[in-house]
N, C-alpha and C positions, 0 to 999 in steps of 0.2 A: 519451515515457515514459507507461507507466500504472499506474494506482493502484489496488488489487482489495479492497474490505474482506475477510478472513479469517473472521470471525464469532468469534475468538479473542479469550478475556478474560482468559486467565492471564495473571501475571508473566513480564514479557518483556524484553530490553533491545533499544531504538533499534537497528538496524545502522546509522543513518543518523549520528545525534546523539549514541549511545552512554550516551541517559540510560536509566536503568531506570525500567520502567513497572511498576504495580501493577493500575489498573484500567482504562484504557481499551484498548479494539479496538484490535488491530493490523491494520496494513493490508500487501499485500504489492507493492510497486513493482517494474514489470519496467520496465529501459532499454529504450529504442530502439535495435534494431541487437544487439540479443544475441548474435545469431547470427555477427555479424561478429568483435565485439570479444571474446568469448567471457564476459563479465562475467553473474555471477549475483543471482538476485531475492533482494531486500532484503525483511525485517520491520523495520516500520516503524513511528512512534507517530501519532497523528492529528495534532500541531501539523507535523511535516515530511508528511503527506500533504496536508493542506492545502497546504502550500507549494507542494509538486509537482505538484500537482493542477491548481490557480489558482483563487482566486478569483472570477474570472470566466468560467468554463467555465458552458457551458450546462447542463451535466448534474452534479446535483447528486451530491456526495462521498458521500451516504447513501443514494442507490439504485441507486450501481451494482454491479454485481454481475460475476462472471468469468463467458466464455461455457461453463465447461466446469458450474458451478451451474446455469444456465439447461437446460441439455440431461435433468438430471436429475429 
């Protein structure tokens, strides 16, 4: 699973938690295997991208970036 910050700060609600957000970034969670199971990317609030993410991943939740941002 990966977690892609958005750069999106409007009011949004969780698809994950289902709570409504006001101010923080949403982030956008693509499953692993999408292509298989045919399931679609989640907007997300940052306390369930944390979760997803892991706190212990090497690569910190605030500087990753999607590769299709980078190319641009």
């Amino acid at each position: 699973m990966t977690v892609h910050p958005t750069g999106r700060k409007m009011p949004y609600e969780c698809e994950m938690c289902s709570e409504r957000q006001l101010k923080p970034p949403a982030y956008l969670w693509v499953p692993d295997g999408k292509k298989i199971s045919g399931s679609k990317d989640l907007r997300i609030c940052k306390r369930c991208a944390i979760r997803e993410h892991g706190r212990k991943n090497k690569t910190p939740l605030n500087e990753m970036t999607r590769m299709e941002d980078k190319d641009g």
